[in-house]
C-alpha positions, 0 to 999 in steps of 0.5 A: 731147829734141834729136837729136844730130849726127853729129859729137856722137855720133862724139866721145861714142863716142871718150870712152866708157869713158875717164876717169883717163887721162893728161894726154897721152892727153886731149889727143890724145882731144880734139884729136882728136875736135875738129870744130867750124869754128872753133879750139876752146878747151881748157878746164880744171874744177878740182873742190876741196876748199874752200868760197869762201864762207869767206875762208880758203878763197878760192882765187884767183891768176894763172898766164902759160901757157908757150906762151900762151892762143892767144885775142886779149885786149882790155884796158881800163885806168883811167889818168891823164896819163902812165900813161895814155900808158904804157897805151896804148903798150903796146897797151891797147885802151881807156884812160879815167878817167870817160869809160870809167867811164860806158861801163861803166855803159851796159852797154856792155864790150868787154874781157876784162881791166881794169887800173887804177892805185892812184889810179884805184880810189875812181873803179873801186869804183863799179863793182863790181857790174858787173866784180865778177860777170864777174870783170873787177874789178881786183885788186892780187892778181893784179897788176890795180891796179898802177902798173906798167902797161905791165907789166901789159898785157904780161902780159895780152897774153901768156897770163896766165890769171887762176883763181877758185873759183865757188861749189861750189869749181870753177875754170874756164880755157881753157888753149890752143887745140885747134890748139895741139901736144899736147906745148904744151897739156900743157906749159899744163895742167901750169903751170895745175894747178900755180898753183892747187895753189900757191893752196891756201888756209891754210882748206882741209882734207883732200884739196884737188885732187878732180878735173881735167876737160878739154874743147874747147869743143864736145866731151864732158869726160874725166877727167884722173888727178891724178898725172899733172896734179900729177906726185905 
């Protein structure tokens, strides 16, 4: 068994005893206990009552977080002719057609958002089983397949945060960056937890939020209690 580090061992024993606390009360834990060399991510685990595998309980939408996600985002779009100008004013970092479809298939992606316009879909469909599993696939659910382009670069640049339940019904997210003030992460944690319980599918049953987890990226998780996520 791996030795822990010091600094592993000092944050388990900040958080030990330390669950249902308040949205406030995580983010100053885990602010504080944050050491890595680099700007942690905050990440967010939405544990629901719903089981994807069924359409009706699919819970999947897109939230653009009050005080953004603190993370640079590479946007690659599917445009011809003018939209394709439109993209690339914008500040898309890739724009292409068939010649970003064949970058794709070598294996070769360099972003973390893909948008395409309507007419660019019967081209983008070929590569389903490449986005689709690292949830790249455009979507006019979530304003991905749109001919709104700019606007939809705009979003994505600007701490938009697309959400989707994985198998056991779990979403994950990054909501901001450790070096974020405590008052703008829980003001995102909030905005994030009230998109998803907005999303609440026609299919689910029961009780919908089960559990709300929070963590930096090298830390341990706490538990959030659900009042104070939801304000109910």
């Amino acid at each position: 068994m791996a030795k822990l580090g010091k600094r592993t061992v000092k944050a388990q024993a900040a958080f030990e005893g330390k669950t249902g606390v308040t949205i406030e009360d995580a983010v100053k834990l885990i602010k504080g206990a944050a050491s890595a060399k680099f700007d942690e991510t905050l990440e967010i685990a939405m544990n629901l009552g719903v089981d994807p595998r069924h359409a009706d309980q699919m819970v999947r939408g897109v939230v653009t977080l009050p005080n953004g996600t603190g993370k640079t985002v590479r946007v690659a779009v599917f445009a011809r002719g003018l939209k394709a100008d439109e993209a690339k004013a914008a500040g898309a970092d890739i724009v292409g057609a068939e010649d970003l479809m064949e970058t794709i298939q070598s294996g070769k992606i360099e972003f973390d958002r893909c948008i395409a316009t309507p007419d660019m879909m019967p081209l983008v469909g070929r590569l389903g089983k490449i986005l689709g599993p690292r949830n790249l696939m455009p979507n006019p659910k979530v304003g991905t397949v749109t001919m709104d382009v700019k606007g939809a670069v705009d979003a994505a640049k600007g701490g938009e945060v697309q959400f989707k339940a994985e198998k056991a019904g779990v979403i994950h997210a990054g909501v901001g960056k450790v070096s974020f003030s405590e008052a703008n992460l829980a003001e995102n944690i909030r905005a994030f937890v009230d998109a998803v319980s907005k999303a609440r599918p026609s299919g689910a049953k029961g009780a919908y939020l089960k559990k709300i987890s929070l963590a930096s990226t090298m830390g341990p998780g706490v538990s959030v209690d659900l009042t104070s996520a939801t304000g109910n």
